[in-house]
C-alpha positions as CSV (number, residue, x, y, z in Angstrom):
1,X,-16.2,4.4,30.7
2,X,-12.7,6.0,29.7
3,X,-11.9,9.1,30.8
4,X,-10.6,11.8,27.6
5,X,-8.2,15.0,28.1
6,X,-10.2,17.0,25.3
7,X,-6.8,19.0,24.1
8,X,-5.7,17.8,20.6
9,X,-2.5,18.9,18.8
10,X,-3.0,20.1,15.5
11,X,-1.1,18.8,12.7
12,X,2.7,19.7,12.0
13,X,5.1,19.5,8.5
14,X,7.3,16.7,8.9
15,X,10.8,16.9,9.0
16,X,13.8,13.9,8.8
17,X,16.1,13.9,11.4
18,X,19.7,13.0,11.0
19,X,21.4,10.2,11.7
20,X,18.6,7.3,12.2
21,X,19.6,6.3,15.5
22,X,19.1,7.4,19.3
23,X,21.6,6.7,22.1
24,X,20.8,4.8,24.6
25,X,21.9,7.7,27.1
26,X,23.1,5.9,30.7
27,X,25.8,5.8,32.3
28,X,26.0,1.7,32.8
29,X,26.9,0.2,36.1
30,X,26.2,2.0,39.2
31,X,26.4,5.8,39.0
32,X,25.1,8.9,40.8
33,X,21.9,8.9,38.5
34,X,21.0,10.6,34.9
35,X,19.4,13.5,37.1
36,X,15.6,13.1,35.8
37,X,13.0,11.1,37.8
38,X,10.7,8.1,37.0
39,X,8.2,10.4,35.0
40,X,5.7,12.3,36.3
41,X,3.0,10.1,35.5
42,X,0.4,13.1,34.4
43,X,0.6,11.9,30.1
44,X,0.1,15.5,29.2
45,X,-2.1,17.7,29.6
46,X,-6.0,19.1,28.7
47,X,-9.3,19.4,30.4
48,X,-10.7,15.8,31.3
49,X,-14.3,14.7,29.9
50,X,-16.1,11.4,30.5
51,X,-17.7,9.0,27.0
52,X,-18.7,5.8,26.7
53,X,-15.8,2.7,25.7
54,X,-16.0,-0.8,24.6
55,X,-13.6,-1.5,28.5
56,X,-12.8,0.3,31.4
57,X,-9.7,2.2,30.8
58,X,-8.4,5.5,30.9
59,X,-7.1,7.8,28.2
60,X,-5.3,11.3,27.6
61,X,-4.5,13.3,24.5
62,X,-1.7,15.5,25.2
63,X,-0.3,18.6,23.7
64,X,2.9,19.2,22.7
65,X,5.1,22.9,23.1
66,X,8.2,21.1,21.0
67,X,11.5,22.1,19.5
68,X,10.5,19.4,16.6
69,X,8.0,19.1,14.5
70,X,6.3,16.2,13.3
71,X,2.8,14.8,12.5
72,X,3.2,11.5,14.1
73,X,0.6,10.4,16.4
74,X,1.5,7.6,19.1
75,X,-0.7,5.3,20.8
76,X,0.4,4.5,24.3
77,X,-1.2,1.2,25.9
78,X,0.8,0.9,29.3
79,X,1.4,-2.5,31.5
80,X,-1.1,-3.1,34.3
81,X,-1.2,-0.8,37.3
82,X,-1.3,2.5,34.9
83,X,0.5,5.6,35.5
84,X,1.4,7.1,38.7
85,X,3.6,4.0,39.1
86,X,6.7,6.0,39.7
87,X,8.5,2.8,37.9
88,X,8.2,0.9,34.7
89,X,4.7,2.4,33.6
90,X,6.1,5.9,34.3
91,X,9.4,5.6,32.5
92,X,7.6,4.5,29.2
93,X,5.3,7.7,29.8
94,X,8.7,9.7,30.3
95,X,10.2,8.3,27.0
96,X,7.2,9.6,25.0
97,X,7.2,13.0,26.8
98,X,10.4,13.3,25.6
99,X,9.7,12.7,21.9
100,X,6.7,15.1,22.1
101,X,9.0,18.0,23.2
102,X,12.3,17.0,21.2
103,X,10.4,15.4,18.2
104,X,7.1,17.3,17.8
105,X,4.6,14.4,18.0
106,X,1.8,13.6,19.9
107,X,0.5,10.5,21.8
108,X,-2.8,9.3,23.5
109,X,-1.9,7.5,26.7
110,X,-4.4,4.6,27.1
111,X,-4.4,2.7,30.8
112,X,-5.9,-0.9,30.8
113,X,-7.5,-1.8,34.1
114,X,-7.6,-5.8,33.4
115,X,-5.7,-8.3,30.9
116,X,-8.7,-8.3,28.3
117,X,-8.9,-4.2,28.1
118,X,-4.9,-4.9,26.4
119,X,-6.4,-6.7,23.3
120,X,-9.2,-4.2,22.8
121,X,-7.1,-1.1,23.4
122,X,-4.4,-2.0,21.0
123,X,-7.3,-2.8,18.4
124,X,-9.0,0.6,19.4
125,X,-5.6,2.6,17.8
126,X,-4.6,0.6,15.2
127,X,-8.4,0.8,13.7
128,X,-8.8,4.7,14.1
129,X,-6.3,4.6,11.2
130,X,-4.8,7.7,13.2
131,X,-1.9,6.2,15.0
132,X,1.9,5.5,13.0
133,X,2.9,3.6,15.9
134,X,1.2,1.8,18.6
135,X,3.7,1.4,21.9
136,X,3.0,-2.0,23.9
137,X,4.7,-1.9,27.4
138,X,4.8,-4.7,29.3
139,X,5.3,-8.6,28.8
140,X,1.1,-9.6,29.3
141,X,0.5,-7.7,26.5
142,X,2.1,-10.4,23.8
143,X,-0.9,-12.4,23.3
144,X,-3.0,-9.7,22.6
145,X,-0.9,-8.2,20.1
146,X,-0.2,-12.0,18.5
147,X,-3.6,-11.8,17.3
148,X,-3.7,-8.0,16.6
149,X,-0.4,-7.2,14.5
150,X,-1.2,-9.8,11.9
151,X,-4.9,-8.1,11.5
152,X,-3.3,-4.4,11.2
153,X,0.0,-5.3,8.3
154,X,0.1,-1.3,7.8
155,X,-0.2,-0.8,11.6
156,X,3.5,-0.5,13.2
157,X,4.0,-1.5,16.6
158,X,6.8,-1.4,18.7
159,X,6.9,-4.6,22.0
160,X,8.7,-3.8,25.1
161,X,9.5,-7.1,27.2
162,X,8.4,-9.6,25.1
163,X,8.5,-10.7,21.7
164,X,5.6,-11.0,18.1
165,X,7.4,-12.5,15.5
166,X,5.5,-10.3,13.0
167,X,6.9,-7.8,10.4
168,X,5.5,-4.9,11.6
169,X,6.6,-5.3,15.1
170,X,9.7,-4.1,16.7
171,X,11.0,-5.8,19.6
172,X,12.9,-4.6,22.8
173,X,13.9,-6.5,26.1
174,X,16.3,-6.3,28.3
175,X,19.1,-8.4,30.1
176,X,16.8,-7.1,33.6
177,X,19.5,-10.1,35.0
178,X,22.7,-7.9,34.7
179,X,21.8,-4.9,36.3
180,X,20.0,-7.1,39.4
181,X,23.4,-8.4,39.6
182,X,24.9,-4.9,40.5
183,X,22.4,-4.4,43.2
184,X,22.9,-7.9,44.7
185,X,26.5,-7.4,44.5
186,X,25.4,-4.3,46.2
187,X,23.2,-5.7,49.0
188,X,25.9,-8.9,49.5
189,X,29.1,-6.6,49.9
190,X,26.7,-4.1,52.7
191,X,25.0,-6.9,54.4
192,X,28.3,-8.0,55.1
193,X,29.7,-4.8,56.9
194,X,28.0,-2.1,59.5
195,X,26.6,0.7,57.9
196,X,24.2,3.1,59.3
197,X,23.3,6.0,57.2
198,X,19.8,8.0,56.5
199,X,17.2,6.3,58.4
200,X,18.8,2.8,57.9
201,X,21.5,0.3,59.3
202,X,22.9,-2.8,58.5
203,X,23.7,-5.9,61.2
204,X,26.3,-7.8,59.7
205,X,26.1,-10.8,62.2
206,X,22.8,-11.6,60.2
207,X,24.0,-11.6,56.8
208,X,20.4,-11.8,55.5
209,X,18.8,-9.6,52.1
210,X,15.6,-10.3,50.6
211,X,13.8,-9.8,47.1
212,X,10.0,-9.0,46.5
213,X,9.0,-10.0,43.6
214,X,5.3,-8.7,42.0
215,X,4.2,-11.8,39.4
216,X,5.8,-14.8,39.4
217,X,6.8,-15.0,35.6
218,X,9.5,-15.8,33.3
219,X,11.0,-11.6,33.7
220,X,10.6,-11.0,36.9
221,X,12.4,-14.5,37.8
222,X,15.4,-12.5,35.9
223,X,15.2,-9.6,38.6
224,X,15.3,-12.6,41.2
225,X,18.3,-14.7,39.4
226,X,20.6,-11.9,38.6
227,X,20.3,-10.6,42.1
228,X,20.8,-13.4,43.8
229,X,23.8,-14.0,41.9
230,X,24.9,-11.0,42.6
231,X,24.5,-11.7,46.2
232,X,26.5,-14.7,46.0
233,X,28.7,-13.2,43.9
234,X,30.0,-11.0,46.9
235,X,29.2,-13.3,50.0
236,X,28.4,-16.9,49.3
237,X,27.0,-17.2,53.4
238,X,24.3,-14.1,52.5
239,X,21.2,-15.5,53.1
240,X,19.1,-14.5,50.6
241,X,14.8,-14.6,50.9
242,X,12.3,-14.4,48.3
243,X,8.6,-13.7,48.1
244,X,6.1,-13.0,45.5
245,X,3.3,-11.2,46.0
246,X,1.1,-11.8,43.3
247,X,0.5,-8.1,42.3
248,X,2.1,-4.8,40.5
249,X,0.1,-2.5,42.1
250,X,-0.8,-3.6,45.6
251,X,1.7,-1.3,48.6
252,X,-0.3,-3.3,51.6
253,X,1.2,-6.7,49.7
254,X,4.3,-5.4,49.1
255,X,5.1,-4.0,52.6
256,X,3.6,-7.5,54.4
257,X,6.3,-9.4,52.4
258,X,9.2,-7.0,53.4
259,X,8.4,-6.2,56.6
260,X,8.5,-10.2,57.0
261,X,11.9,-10.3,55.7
262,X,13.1,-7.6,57.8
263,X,11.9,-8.5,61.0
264,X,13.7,-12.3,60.3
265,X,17.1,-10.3,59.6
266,X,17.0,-8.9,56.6
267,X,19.3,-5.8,55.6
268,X,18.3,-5.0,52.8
269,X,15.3,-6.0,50.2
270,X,15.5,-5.3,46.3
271,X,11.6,-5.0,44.5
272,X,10.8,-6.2,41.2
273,X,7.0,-5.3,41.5
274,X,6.1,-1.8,40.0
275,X,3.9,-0.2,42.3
276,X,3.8,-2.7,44.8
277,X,7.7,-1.8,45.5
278,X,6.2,1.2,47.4
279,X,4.7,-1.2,50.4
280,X,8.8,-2.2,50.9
281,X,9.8,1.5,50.6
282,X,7.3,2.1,53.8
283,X,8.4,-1.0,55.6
284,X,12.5,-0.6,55.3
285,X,11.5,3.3,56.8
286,X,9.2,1.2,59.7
287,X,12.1,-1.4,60.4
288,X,15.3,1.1,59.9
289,X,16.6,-1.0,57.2
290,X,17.7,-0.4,53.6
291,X,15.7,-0.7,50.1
292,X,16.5,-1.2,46.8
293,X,14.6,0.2,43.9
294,X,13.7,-0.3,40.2
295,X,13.2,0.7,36.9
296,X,13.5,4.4,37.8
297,X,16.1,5.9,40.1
298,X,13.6,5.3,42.8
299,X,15.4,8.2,45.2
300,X,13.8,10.7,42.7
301,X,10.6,9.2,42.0
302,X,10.2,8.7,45.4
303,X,11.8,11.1,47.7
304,X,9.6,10.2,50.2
305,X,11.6,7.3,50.8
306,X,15.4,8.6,49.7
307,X,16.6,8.3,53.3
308,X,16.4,4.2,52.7
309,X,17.1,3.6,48.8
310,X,20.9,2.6,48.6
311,X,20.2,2.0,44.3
312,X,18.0,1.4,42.2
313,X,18.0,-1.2,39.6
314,X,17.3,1.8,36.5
315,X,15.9,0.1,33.7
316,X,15.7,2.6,30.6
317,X,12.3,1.7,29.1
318,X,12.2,5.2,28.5
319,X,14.9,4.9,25.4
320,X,13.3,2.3,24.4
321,X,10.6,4.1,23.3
322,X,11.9,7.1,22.6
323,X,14.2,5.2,20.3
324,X,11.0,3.5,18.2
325,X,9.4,6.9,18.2
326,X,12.4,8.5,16.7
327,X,12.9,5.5,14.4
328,X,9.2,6.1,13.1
329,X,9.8,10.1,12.2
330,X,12.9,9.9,10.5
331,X,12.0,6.7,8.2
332,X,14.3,4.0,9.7
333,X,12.1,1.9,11.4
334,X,11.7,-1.6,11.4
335,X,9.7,-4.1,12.4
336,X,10.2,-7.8,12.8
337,X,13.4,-7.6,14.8
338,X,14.6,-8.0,18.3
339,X,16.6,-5.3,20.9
340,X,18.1,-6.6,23.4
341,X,19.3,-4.0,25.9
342,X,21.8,-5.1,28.4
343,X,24.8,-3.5,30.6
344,X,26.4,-2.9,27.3
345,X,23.8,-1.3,25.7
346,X,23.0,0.5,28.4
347,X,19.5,-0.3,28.6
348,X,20.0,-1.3,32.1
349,X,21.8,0.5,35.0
350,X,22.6,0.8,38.9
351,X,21.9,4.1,40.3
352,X,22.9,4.9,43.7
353,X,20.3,6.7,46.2
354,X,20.6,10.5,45.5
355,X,21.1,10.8,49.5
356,X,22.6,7.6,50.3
357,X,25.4,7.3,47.5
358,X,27.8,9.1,49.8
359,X,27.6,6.9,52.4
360,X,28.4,3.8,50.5
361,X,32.1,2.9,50.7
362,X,34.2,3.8,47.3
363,X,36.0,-0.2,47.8
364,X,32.3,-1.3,47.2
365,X,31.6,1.0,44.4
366,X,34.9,0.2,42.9
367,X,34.2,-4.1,42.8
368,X,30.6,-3.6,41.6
369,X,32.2,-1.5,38.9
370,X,34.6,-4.0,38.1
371,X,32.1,-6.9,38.0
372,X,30.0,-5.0,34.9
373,X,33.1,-4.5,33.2
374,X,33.4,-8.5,33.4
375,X,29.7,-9.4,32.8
376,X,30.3,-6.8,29.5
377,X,33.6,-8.7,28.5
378,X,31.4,-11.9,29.2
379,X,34.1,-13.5,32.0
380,X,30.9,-13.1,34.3
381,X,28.0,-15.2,32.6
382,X,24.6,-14.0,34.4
383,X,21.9,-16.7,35.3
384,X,18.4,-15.7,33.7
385,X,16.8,-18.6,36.2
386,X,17.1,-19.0,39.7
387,X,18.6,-21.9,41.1
């Protein structure tokens, strides 16, 4: 069964925007935030119905009260563990919203519940013949688009986190490795030194972090290299743990493996498992230790938990696809090519805590923002593996 918000958007005169291009709009390094949260998770809005589906998913058609206008329709298919993530799954959704108020079109959000629903989904749009773009977010979606994208050759699709070689595919990662570096240089420098502040302390006689880590994959080993480097980077003797927990969307996991880290020493634990994350929010808040966040500025989406979120690790799949979106509407886009967003770029960032950024001493601020000047000029070479 999939679930339907009835409310369609009628049809609107297309208009070219200038230009061709859209910034990628962080600040890069660690700043005080871009002062919007994670998304709100809701894809729109419209009265919800029930009909019968091929898979279990959920959909929504949303409505649009936009400054633009266009009569692009987007198909969303979003990573594993669905909106509501207050992380990656939510950031996508935020990119979108922002096209359908600044650019006029409309989307259908639809939320896979296992691998398999990915292929069929992703079939689902490109079929209806309704959809100009189709947005994949998330790495596990590859395969299924492998075997889609070559089926639909007037179907364009944009890929974030992985890579189809096809011509009607566009491409985006990210160097996830450089902005886990801030936060490790982050967590290595404060583990280091006492801080108390919010509902958290640091012991510096232990010298101990940690990193949670949801699948054990290729791209969420970069989260674990680059912050471990970035550890190092500041205090070779940090001690730093890591545990995976097999799951983006499982808070009981999530706080078992923190709370473990923290009660053998650890200051401070960085997350790299979407809705999991949320169990190491609760357990750094249990412990009186310190949390790092990511793919959102985590302080926002969370509030619940600001009084222990130094940074966040802000990773702007948000531009991503508000980028392909707008590359659709005005004519420029293109498939068959690879994005890489990195520090540079910035496609990735290092937010401080909206309550906590105070707190952190401006000599720390001021190496971690020397160190991404260096990983930009390349005199700092980041690991994508960790050792």
């Amino acid at each position: 069964m999939l679930l339907v918000a009835g409310m369609t958007q009628k049809r609107r005169d297309f208009v070219k925007l200038a230009g061709g291009t859209v910034a990628l709009g962080a600040l890069a390094g660690c700043t005080g935030g871009n002062g919007g949260d994670g998304g709100s998770g809701d894809g729109g809005s419209g009265e919800t119905t029930t009909t019968s589906a091929e898979t279990t998913t959920q959909e929504q058609t949303t409505t649009a009260g936009s400054s633009g206008s266009s009569d692009l329709d987007v198909g969303m298919v979003y990573a594993l563990g669905g909106l509501g993530d207050k992380s990656f799954n939510d950031m996508a959704n935020r990119g979108v919203k922002r096209a359908e108020d600044q650019l006029g079109i409309s989307f259908k959000n639809a939320q896979p519940q296992q691998q398999s629903d990915f292929k069929t989904l992703q079939r689902r749009f490109a079929s209806s013949g309704s959809y100009g773009l189709i947005c994949c977010i998330g790495f596990a979606q590859t395969d299924a688009l492998k075997q889609n994208a070559p089926n639909f050759t007037d179907q364009d699709f944009m890929l974030v986190d992985s890579v189809v070689d096809q011509p009607n595919v566009a491409n985006y990662t990210f160097k996830e490795q450089e902005g886990s570096f801030l936060v490790g240089q982050l967590a290595g420098m404060l583990t280091s030194q006492q801080l108390s502040a919010g509902a958290g302390k640091t012991d510096p006689s232990k010298k101990k972090v940690g990193f949670v880590g949801g699948v054990k994959v290729p791209l969420i080993k970069k989260f674990q290299a680059g912050y471990e480097a970035g550890v190092h980077h500041a205090d070779a003797d940090v001690e730093v743990t890591a545990a995976y927990t097999g799951s983006f969307g499982d808070p009981a996991k999530g706080k078992e493996a923190a709370l473990s880290m923290y009660q053998n020493g650890a200051d401070i634990v960085y997350h790299a498992a979407g809705a999991t994350g949320l169990g190491v929010f609760q357990a750094a808040q249990q412990e009186g230790r310190f949390a790092i966040g990511v793919d959102a500025d985590q302080s926002k989406s969370e509030p619940d938990y600001k009084d222990v979120i130094l940074a966040s690790m802000e990773k702007r799949v948000d531009n991503a696809v508000y980028a392909a979106i707008q590359h659709k509407v005005d004519g420029s886009f293109k498939g068959g090519n690879v994005r890489s967003l990195g520090l540079e770029k910035k496609g990735v960032n290092c937010v401080y805590g909206q309550q906590l950024s105070s707190s952190i001493p401006q000599d720390v601020k001021d190496a971690i923002d020397a160190a991404r000047k260096q990983i930009i000029a390349g005199d700092i070479d980041v690991p994508t593996k960790p050792q």
